[in-house]
N, C-alpha and C positions, 0 to 999 in steps of 0.2 A: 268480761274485762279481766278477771282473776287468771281466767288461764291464758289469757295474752300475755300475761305479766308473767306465770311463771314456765309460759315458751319463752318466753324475752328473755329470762335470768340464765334457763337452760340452756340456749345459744350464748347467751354471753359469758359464762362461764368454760363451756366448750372451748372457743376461742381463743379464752385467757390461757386455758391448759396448752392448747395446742401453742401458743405464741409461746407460752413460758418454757416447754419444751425444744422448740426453734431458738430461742434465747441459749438453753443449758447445749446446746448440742455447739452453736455455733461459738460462743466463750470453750468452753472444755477440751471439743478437738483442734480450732485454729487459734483460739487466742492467746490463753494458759502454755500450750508448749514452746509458740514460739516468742512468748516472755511480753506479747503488746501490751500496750500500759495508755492504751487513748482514754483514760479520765474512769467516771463510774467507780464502782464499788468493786470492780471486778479488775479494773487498773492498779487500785488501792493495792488489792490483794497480788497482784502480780506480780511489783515493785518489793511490797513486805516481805515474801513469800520468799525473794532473794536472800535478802538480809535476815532472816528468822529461821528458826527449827521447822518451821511451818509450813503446809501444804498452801497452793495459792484457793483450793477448795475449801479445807480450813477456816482458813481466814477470812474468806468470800462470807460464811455461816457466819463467824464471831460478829462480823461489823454489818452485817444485815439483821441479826437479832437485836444488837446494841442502840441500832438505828430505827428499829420498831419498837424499843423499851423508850425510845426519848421522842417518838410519834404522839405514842400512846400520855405518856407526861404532860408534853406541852400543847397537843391538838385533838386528845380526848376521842368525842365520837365520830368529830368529821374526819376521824384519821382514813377510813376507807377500807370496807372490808375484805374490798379485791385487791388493794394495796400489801394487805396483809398476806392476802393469797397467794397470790403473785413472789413477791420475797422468802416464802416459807418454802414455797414449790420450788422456785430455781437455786435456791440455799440445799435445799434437802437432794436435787437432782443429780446437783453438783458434787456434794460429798457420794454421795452413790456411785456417782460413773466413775469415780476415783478409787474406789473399792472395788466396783466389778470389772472395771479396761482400763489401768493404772497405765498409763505414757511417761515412756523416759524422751522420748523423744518426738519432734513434729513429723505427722502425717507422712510430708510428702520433701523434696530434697527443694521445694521452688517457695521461698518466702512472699513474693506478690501471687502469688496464687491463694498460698491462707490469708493475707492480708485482705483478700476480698471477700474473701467466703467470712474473715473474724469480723468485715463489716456489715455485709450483705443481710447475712443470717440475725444477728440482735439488731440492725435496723427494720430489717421487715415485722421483728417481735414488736420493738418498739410502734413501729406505726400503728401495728394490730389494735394494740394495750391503748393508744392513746387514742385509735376511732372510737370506741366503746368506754370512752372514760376510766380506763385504768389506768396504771401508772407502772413501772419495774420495781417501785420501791428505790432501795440505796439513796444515792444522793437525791434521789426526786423527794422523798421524804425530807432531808434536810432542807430543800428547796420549799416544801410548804411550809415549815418550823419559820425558816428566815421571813416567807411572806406573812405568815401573822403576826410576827414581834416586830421586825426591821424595816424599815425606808426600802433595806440595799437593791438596788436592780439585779434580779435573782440572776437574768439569763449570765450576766457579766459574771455574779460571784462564783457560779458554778466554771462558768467555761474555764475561770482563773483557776479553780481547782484541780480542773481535766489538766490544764496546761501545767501547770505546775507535776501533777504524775508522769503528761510526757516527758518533761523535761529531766526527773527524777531519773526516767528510765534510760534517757542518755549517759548518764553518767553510770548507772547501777550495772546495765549490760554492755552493750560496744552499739558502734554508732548506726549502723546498717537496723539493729532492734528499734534504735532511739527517733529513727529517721524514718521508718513503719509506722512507728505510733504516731508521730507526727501527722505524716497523712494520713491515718484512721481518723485521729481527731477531727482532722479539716475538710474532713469524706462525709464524716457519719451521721451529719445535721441534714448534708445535703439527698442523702442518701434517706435518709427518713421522712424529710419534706417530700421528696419525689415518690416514696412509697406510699405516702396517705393520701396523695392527689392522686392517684392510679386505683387503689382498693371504692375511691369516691366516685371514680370519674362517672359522668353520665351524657348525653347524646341531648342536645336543647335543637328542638325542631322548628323548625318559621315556614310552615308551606302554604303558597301560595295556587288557588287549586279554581275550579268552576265549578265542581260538584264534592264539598266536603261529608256529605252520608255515608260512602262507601270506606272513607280513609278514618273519619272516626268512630266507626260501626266496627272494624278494625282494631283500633286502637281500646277499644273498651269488651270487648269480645274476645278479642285472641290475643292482647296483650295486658289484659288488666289494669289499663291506667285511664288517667284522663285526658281533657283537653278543654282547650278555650279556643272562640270560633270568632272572627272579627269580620265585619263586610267592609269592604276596601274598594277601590275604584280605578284600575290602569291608568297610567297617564296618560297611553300612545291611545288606546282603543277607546278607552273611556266605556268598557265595559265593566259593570260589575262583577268583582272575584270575590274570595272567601281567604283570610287568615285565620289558620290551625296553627295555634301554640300546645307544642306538650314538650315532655319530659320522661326520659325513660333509660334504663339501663342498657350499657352497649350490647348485649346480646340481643335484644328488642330492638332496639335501633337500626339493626341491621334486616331484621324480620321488615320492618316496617319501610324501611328505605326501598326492600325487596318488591313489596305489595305495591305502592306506590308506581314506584317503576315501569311494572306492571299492568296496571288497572287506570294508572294515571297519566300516562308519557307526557304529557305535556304540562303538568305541574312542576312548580318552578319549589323547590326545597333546599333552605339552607340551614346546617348541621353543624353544631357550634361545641367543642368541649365545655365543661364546666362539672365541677369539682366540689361547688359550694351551692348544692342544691337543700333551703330547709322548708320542712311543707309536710302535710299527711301522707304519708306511704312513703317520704326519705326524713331526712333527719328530721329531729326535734329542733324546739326552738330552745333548751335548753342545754 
C-alpha cells in the first residue's frame, strides 16, 4: 500500500509539472505579448503591467505570492500543497522565461491564431491540475477563501472578476485586444470542460453474446479489467444469451471490439462514451 501511494504521488506530481509548464509556456509566448487579459491572475497582470513600470511576469510572481500569504492566513492546512506548487512553479517559470527569451513582440503577425494557442495551452493545464485535484492557484485560491467565510456563489464572483479585467482591457489597449479577450473568456470554461471529459473518457460495453468464456477470459487476461455477466433471454428466439458489462479505456476498447469481432461475429455489442466512470481501477469515490 505504501508504495502505491508513493507511485500515486510521483505521477501526480509529474503531471502537475508538466501541466504547470504547458500553463507557463502558453501565458508567456501567446497571451502576455499579445496584451489578453480573459480574467486569472495572469489577466490581472496583463492589464497592470500596462499601466505600471512593471513586467506582466513581475507582477504575475507579486499577486501569486500575495495570494498564497492570505491562503495560508485564512485556510491554514487545507490550503493545498500542490496548490502551493503549482503557483510557485508557474510564478518562478514565468519570471525565468522573461530573463532568458525576453519578447518585445507577438510570435506570429495573426492574432486568432495565439488567441487559440493563449487558450488551448492553460486550458488543457487547467483540466490536467483539476483531474488529479489540484488547482492553478491565483484566483482559485481566492475562490476557496470566499467558500469558507462567504454565502457568495463563487462561480458568479470570479467570472465577474474575469469580466471585469476583460473589459479593463478594452479600454487599457484598443478594441481588436479587448474583443480577443472577450472571447478567451467565453472559450475557456468551454474549452476546459471539453478537455477533462476527453483525458476521462472511457468505452461502457453492453454485449450480448452465446458463449461469454472466450470474451471475458479476454477481458481479464489481455486487458486487465473486469466484468459482470447477466443471463438474459431473446425475445424473438427465446433462447438463452449472456449480458457482459465492463468498462475500459479507449485504447482497450478497441483491442476488445477487435477480438469480439473476430472470435464472436455474431455478438451483438453496444459501446457507450462516458466520462464519469468512479469504481476500483478508475476514479475514487472521493
Amino acid at each position: 500500500m505504501e508504495k502505491w501511494k508513493v507511485r500515486r504521488t510521483i505521477i501526480d506530481y509529474a503531471l502537475i509539472t508538466a501541466a504547470s509548464l504547458i500553463l507557463v509556456v502558453g501565458v508567456y509566448f501567446f497571451k502576455f505579448p499579445n496584451h489578453f487579459s480573459f480574467g486569472g491572475v495572469t489577466g490581472m497582470a496583463v492589464v497592470l503591467s500596462a499601466v505600471t513600470p512593471f513586467t506582466a511576469g513581475t507582477l504575475n510572481f507579486v499577486i501569486n505570492i500575495l495570494l498564497l500569504v492570505f491562503g495560508f492566513i485564512f485556510l491554514g492546512k487545507s490550503f493545498g500543497i500542490k496548490t502551493v506548487y503549482v503557483s510557485i512553479l508557474t510564478s518562478v517559470g514565468l519570471s525565468a522565461l522573461e530573463k532568458m527569451y525576453p519578447m518585445s513582440k507577438p510570435l506570429t503577425n495573426e492574432p486568432v491564431l495565439e488567441l487559440i494557442f493563449a487558450i488551448v495551452l492553460p486550458a488543457v493545464s487547467s483540466a490536467i491540475l483539476f483531474n488529479i485535484g489540484a488547482s492553478g492557484g491565483g484566483t482559485d485560491i481566492l475562490a476557496m477563501i470566499l467558500k469558507k467565510y462567504t454565502p457568495v456563489n463563487i462561480g458568479t464572483a470570479l467570472f465577474l472578476v474575469d469580466l471585469l479585467i476583460t473589459v479593463a482591457a478594452c479600454f487599457i489597449f484598443d478594441a481588436q485586444t479587448g474583443l480577443c479577450s472577450l472571447c478567451g473568456l467565453l472559450a475557456k470554461s468551454l474549452v476546459i470542460d471539453s478537455a477533462i471529459e476527453n483525458i476521462n473518457l472511457c468505452k461502457y460495453f453492453t454485449i450480448v453474446c452465446d458463449d461469454p468464456e472466450p470474451i471475458c477470459d479476454f477481458i481479464h487476461q489481455e486487458l486487465m479489467r473486469s466484468a459482470t455477466i447477466f443471463k438474459a433471454e431473446g425475445t424473438y428466439t427465446h433462447r438463452q444469451k449472456y449480458v457482459i458489462l465492463t468498462v475500459m479505456k479507449r485504447s482497450q476498447a478497441v483491442q476488445l471490439r477487435n477480438f469480439i469481432k473476430m472470435n464472436q461475429p455474431m455478438a451483438f455489442m453496444m459501446i457507450t462514451n462516458s466520462s464519469e466512470i468512479i469504481g476500483k481501477g478508475f476514479r475514487g469515490l472521493n
